[in-house]
C-alpha positions as CSV (number, residue, x, y, z in Angstrom):
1,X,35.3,5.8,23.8
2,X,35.0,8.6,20.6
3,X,31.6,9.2,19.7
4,X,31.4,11.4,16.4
5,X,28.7,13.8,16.5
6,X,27.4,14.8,13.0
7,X,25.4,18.4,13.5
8,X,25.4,20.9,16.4
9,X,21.9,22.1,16.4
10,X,19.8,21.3,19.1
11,X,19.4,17.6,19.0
12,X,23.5,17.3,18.5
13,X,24.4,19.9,21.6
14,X,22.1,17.7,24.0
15,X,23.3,14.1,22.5
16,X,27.0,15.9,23.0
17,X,26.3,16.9,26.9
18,X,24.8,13.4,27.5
19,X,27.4,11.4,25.7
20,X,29.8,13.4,27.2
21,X,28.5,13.2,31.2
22,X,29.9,9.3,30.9
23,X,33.3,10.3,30.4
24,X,33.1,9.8,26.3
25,X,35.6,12.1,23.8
26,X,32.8,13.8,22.2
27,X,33.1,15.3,19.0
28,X,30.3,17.5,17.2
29,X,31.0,18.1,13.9
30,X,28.5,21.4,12.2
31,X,28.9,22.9,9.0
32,X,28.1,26.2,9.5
33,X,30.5,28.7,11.4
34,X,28.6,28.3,14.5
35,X,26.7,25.3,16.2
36,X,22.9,26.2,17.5
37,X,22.0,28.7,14.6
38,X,18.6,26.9,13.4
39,X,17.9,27.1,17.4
40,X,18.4,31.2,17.7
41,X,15.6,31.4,15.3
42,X,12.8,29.3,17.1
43,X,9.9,31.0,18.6
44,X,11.0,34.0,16.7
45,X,14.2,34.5,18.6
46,X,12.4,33.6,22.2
47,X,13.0,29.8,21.7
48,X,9.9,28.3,23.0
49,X,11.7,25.7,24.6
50,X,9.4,22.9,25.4
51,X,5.3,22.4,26.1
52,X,3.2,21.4,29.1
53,X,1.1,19.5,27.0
54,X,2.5,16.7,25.3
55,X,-0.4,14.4,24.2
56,X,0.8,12.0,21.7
57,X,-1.7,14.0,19.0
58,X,0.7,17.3,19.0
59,X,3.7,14.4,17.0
60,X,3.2,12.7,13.7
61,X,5.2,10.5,11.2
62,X,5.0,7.1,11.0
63,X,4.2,5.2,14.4
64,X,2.5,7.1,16.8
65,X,3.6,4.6,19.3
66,X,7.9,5.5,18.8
67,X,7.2,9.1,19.5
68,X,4.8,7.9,22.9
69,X,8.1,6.3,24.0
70,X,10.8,8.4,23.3
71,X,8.9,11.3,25.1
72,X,8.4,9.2,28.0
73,X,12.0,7.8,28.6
74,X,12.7,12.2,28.4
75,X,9.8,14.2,29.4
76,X,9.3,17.8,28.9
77,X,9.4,18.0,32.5
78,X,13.0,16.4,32.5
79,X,13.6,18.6,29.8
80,X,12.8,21.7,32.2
81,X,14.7,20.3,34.8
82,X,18.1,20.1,32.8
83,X,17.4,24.1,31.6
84,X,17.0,24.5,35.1
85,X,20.2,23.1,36.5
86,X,21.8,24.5,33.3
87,X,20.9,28.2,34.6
88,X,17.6,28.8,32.6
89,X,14.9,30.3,34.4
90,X,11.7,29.5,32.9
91,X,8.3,30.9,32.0
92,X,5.1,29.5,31.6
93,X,3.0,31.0,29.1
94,X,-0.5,28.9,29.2
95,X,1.5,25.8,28.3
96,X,4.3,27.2,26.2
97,X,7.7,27.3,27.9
98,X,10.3,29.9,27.4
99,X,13.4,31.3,29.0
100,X,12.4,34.2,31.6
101,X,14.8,36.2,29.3
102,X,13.0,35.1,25.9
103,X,16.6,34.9,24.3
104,X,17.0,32.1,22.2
105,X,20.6,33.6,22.1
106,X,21.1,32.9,26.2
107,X,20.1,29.4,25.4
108,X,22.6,28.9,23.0
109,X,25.4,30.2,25.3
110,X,24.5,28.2,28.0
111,X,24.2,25.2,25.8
112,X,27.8,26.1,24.4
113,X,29.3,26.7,27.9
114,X,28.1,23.1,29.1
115,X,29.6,21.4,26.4
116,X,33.1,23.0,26.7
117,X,33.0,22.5,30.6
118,X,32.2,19.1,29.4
119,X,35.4,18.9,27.2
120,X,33.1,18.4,23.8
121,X,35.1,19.6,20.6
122,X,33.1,21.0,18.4
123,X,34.4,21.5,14.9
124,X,32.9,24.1,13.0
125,X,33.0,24.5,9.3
126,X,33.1,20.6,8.7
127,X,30.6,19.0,6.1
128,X,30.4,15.4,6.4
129,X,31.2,14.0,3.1
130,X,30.6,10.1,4.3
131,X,30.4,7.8,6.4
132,X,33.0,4.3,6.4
133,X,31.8,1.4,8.6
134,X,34.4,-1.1,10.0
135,X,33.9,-4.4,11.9
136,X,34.7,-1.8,15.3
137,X,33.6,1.5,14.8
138,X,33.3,4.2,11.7
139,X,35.3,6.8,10.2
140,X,33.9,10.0,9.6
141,X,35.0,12.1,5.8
142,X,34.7,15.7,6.2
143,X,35.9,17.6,3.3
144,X,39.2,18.2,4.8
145,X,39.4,14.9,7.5
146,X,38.9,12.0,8.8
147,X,37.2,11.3,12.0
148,X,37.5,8.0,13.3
149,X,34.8,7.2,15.9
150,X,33.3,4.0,18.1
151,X,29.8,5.4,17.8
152,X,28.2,8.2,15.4
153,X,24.8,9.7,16.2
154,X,23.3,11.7,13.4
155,X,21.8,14.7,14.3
156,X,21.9,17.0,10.9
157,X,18.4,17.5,10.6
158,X,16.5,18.4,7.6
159,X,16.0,20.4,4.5
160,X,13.8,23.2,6.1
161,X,14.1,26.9,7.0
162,X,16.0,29.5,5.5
163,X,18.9,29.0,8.0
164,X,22.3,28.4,6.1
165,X,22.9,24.8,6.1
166,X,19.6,23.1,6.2
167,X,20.0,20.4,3.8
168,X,19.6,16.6,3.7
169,X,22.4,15.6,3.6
170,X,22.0,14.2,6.6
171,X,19.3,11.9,5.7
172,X,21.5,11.1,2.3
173,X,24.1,9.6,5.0
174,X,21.5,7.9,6.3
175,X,20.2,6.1,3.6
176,X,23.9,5.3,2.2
177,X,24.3,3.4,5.4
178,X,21.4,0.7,4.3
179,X,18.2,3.2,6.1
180,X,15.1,3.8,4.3
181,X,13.8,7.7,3.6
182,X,10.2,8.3,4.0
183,X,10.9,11.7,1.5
184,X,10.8,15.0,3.6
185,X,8.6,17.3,2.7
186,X,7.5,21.0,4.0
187,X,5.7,21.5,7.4
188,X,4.3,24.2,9.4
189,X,4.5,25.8,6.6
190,X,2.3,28.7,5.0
191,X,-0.7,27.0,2.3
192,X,-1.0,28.0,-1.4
193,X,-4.5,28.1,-2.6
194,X,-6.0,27.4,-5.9
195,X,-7.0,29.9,-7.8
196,X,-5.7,33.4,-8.1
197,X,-7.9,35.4,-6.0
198,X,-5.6,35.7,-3.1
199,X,-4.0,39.0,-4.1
200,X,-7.2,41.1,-3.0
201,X,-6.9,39.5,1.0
202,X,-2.9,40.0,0.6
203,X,-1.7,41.6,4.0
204,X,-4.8,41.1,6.2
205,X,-4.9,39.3,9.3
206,X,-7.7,37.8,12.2
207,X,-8.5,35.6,14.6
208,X,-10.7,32.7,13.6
209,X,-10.4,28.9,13.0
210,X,-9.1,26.9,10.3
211,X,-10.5,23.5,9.5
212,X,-8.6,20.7,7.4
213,X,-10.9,18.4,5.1
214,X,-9.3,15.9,3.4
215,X,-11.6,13.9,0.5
216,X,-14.6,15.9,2.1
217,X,-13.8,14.4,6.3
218,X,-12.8,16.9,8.6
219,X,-9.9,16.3,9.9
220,X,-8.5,19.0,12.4
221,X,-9.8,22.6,13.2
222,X,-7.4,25.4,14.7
223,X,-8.0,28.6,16.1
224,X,-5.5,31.2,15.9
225,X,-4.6,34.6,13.9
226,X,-5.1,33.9,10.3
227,X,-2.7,35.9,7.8
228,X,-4.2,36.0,4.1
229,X,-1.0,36.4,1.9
230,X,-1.3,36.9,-2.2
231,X,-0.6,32.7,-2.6
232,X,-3.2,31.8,0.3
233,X,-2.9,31.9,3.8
234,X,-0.3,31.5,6.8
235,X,0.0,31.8,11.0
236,X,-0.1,29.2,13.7
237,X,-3.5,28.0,12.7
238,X,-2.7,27.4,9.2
239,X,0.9,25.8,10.1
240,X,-0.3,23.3,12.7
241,X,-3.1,21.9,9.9
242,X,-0.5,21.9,7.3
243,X,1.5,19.3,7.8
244,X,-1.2,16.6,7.3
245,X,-2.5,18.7,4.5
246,X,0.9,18.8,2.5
247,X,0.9,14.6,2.8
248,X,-2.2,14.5,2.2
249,X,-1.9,16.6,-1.3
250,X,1.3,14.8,-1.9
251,X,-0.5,11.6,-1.9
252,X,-3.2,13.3,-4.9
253,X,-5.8,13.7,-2.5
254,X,-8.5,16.5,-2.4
255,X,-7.5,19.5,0.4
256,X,-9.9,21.9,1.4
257,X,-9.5,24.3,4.1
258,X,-12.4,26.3,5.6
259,X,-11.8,29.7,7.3
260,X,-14.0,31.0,10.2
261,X,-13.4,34.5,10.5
262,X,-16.2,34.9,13.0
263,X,-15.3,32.3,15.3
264,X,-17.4,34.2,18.2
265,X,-21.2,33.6,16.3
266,X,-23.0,30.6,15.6
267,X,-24.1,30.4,12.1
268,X,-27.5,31.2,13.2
269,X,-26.3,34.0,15.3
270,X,-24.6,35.0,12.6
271,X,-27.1,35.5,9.9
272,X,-29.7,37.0,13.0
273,X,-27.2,39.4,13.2
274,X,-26.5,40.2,9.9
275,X,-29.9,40.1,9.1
276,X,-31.0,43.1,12.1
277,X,-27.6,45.3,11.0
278,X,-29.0,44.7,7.1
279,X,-32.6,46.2,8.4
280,X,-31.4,49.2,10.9
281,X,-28.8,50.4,8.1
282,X,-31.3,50.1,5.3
283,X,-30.1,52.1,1.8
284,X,-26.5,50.9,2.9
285,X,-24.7,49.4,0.0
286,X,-23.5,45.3,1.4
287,X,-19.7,47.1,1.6
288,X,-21.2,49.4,3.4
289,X,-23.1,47.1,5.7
290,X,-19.5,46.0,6.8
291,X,-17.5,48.2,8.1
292,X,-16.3,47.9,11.3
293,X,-17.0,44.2,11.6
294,X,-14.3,43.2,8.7
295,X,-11.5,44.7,7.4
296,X,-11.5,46.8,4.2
297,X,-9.8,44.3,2.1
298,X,-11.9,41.2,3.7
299,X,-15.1,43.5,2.9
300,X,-14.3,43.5,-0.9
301,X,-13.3,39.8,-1.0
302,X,-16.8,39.0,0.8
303,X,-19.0,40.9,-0.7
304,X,-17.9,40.3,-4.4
305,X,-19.5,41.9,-7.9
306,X,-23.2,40.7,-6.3
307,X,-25.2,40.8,-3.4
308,X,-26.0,38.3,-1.1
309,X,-28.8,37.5,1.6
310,X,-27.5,37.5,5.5
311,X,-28.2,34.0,5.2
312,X,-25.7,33.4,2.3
313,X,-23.1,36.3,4.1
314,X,-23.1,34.0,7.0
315,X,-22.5,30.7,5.5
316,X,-19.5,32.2,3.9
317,X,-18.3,34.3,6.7
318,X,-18.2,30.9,8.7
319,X,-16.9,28.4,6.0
320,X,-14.9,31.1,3.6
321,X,-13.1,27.9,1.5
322,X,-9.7,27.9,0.2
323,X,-9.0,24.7,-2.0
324,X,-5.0,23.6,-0.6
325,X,-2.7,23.3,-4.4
326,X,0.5,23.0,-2.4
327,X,3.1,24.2,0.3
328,X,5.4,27.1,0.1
329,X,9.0,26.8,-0.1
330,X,11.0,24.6,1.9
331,X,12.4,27.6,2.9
332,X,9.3,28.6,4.3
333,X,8.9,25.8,6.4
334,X,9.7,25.6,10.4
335,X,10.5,22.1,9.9
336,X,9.9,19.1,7.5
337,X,8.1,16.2,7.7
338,X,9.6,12.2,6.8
339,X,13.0,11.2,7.6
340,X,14.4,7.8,8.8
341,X,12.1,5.2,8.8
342,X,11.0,5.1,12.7
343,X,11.0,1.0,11.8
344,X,14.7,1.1,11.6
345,X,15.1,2.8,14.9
346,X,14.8,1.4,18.5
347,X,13.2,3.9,20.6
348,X,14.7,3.4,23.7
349,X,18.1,4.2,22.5
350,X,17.6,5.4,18.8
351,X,20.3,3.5,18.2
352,X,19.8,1.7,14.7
353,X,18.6,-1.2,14.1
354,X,20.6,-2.1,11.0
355,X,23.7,-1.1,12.0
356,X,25.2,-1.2,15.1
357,X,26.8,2.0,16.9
358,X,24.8,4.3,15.0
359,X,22.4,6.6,16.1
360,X,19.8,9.2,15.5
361,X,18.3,12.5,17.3
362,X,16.1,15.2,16.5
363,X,14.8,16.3,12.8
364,X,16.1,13.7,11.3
365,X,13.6,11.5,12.3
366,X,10.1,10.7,10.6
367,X,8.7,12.3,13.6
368,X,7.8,16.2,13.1
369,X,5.9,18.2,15.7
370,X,3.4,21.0,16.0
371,X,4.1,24.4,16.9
372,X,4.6,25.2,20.4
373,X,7.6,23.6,21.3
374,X,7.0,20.3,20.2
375,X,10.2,19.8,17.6
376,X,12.6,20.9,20.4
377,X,11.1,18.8,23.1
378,X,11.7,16.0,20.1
379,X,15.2,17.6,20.1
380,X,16.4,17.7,23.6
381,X,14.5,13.9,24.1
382,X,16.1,12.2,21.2
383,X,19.4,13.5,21.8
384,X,19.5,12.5,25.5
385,X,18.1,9.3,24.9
386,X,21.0,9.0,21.7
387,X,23.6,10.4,24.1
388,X,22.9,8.5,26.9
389,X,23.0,5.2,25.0
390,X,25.7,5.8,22.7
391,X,28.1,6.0,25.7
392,X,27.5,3.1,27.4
393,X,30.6,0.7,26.6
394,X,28.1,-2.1,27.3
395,X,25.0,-0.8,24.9
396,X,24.9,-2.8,21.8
């Protein structure tokens, strides 16, 4: 059986070893000069492999339920068992997985090595042009071939990241084989806030929590390091909230994010405190009254053109607001969020529903996941479960 591979990132190396473990001609076809290259640059070059944790509340798109299944048919615990076997030692770092070596480079290799022991081709430099379906099978355009193939599984991810390549194309492919799009948009991705205030806080960062309003409910709080940029603000915190808020603004609703940047007081601590350092520093100006709690920059931007009671100080300090206008760049973004429509998909072999002998695996997927490891566990799980299936002669 040929099964036709279409992108060798993550999702489309693990599809490839699992089609290929049944005896299938495997081939991956990636359009850059090297398979893997969107994986060297996860967990900024450590590749966080997978998470510990993998409540249900860590994925979103649009049926919580698809992503609850897929990750049970592969769990990250199978996933840590295949690095294992593969020659990846592993470390724990209070949930986060990584390779002892933190090399996202070592991962790659051993990924690439696998695949050739497993007689996978993988064609380099090939951009899928289209896709023609036949009563038994599919032929594959690249630019400069055909491929013809039993099965295809589509792995080409998304539009994110700033890795040569990332387009959606994929998607495109998709949808020209009958699937609906839910339109990809940026996630964990830094926030732009309205206004144009953000200059003053522009290279400053803390610890403190981040919590997501939308139309005045909370809806998720993070703690993290904070990094105030001249558009708004970035880091973990602000990523994992974001890609709910970038929906959510899509959709025209009202964003808000609040900023604790003394996560360690209660707001009554907080103005008790401020209140006793205001009355043992007395004749101190309020910038004055600051330092050493706050960082120059963060002094200026709190303490304005006027004065303000401990009382007021401390609301702010604890709910500083930033009103969300938008995401940065897709370029910017880890990952997006939409994809094919999880409706079209069967879960327990992401083959398609619509058309038979086609399937899907990792980004390209309405399933995104937070930081952590989550969109590589979605990775290695969908393209097992898409590898697995696909080479079964009797899977329909």
């Amino acid at each position: 059986m040929d099964i036709c591979i279409v992108g060798g990132g993550p999702a489309g190396l693990m599809a490839a070893l699992w089609a290929a473990k049944n005896g299938s001609r495997v081939t991956v076809l990636e359009q850059n000069d090297r398979p893997g290259k969107k994986l060297l640059v996860t967990g900024n070059g450590k590749c966080n492999i997978t998470n510990t944790d993998q409540d249900i509340r860590h994925y979103h798109g649009g049926d919580p339920l698809f992503a609850e299944v897929v990750l049970q048919r592969f769990t990250a615990q199978k996933t840590i068992g295949f690095f294992t076997k593969l020659g990846i030692f592993t470390k724990n770092r209070n949930g986060w997985i990584y390779p002892y070596c933190e090399q996202a480079q070592a991962v790659l290799k051993l990924l690439e090595d696998e695949a050739r022991r497993r007689k996978v081709r993988i064609k380099t430099r090939e951009h899928v042009t289209g896709v023609d379906r036949f009563e038994k099978g599919f032929t594959v355009h690249t630019e400069g071939w055909q491929y013809p193939a039993d099965r295809i599984i589509l792995c080409g991810g998304g539009p994110a990241s700033s890795v040569q390549g990332s387009s959606a194309d994929t998607m495109e492919l998709a949808a020209r084989l009958g699937h609906s799009i839910v339109p990809p948009l940026p996630a964990l991705v830094p926030l732009r806030g309205r206004g144009k205030a953000y200059s003053q806080w522009a290279g400053v960062r803390m610890d403190g929590m981040v919590t997501l309003y939308i139309n005045d409910k909370e809806c998720r709080r993070e703690m993290g390091e904070i990094q105030f940029t001249e558009y708004g603000v970035s880091g973990i915190p602000v990523f994992q909230v974001s890609i709910d808020a970038i929906r959510a603004v899509q959709k025209g609703h009202h964003v808000l994010l609040t900023l604790d940047l003394l996560p360690e007081f209660t707001d009554d601590e907080l103005e008790a405190f401020l209140a006793d350092r205001k009355d043992a520093r007395r004749g101190l100006t309020d910038q004055e009254l600051f330092v050493g709690l706050l960082p120059d920059k963060m002094i200026r931007v709190i303490t304005g053109k006027s004065p303000r009671t401990p009382e007021a100080y401390a609301k702010l300090l604890k709910a500083y607001p930033v009103p969300v206008k938008g995401a940065h760049s897709l370029e910017r973004a880890q990952v997006c969020s939409g994809g094919v429509s999880l409706s079209e998909v069967n879960p327990m072999t992401m083959e398609s529903r619509l058309v038979p002998g086609l399937y899907f695996a990792g980004e390209i997927l309405d399933v995104c996941g937070d930081c952590g490891g989550y969109n590589l566990q979605w990775a290695w799980s969908t393209g097992a479960l898409a590898g697995r299936a696909a080479s079964h002669r009797d899977n329909s």
